[in-house]
N, C-alpha and C positions, 0 to 999 in steps of 0.2 A: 439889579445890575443892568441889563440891557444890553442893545448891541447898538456899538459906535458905528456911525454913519458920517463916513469924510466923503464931502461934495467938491469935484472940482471943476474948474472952468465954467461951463454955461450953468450946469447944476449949482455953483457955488452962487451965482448969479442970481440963478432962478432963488435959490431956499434962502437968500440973505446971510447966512451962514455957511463955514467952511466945516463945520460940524454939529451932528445934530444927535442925539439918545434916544431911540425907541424901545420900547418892548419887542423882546425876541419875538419870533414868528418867522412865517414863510416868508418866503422873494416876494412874494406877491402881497403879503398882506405889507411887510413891512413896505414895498411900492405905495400904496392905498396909504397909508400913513402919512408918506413924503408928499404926495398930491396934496392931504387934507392942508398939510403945512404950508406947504410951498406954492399951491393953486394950480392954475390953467398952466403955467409957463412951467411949471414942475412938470406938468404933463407930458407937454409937448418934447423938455428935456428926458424925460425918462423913454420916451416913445423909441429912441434913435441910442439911448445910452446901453453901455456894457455893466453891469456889477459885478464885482471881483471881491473872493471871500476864500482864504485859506489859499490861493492856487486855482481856483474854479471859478469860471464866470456864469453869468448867469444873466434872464431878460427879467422885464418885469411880471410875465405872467406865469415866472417858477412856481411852485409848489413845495420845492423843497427847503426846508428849514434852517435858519439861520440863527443857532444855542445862543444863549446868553454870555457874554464876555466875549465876542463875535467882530470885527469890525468889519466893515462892507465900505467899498470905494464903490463912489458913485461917476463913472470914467464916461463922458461924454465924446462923442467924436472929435479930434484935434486938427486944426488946422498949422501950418506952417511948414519949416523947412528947412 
């Protein structure tokens, strides 16, 4: 199963994709994940991003666990107005 990963804005930019499937895991690991994918500019994008899961946000160097059947918004800082 995995846990769905919806990318938006720069992140959607950076990972080429507006969604992506990983193996469940940590904040952090599943982070490491979206780097390997997504490269340098995934980086830089996660550096500065929020992740929101259930209700709860989260950075990229959580530890806590994000179950299988899971989806995680990957929310970039927003510009406009």
């Amino acid at each position: 199963m995995g846990v769905q990963v919806r990318c938006f804005a720069a992140a959607r930019e950076a990972m080429g994709a507006a969604e992506v499937e990983l193996p469940a895991g940590s904040v952090a690991e599943l982070c490491a994940a979206l780097i390997t994918a997504g490269g340098p500019r995934m980086a830089e994008v996660l550096a500065v991003s929020s992740l929101a899961c259930e209700g709860r946000i989260y950075r990229c160097g959580d530890e806590s666990p994000i179950p299988d059947g899971q989806v995680l918004d990957v929310l970039p800082p927003f510009a406009g107005g």
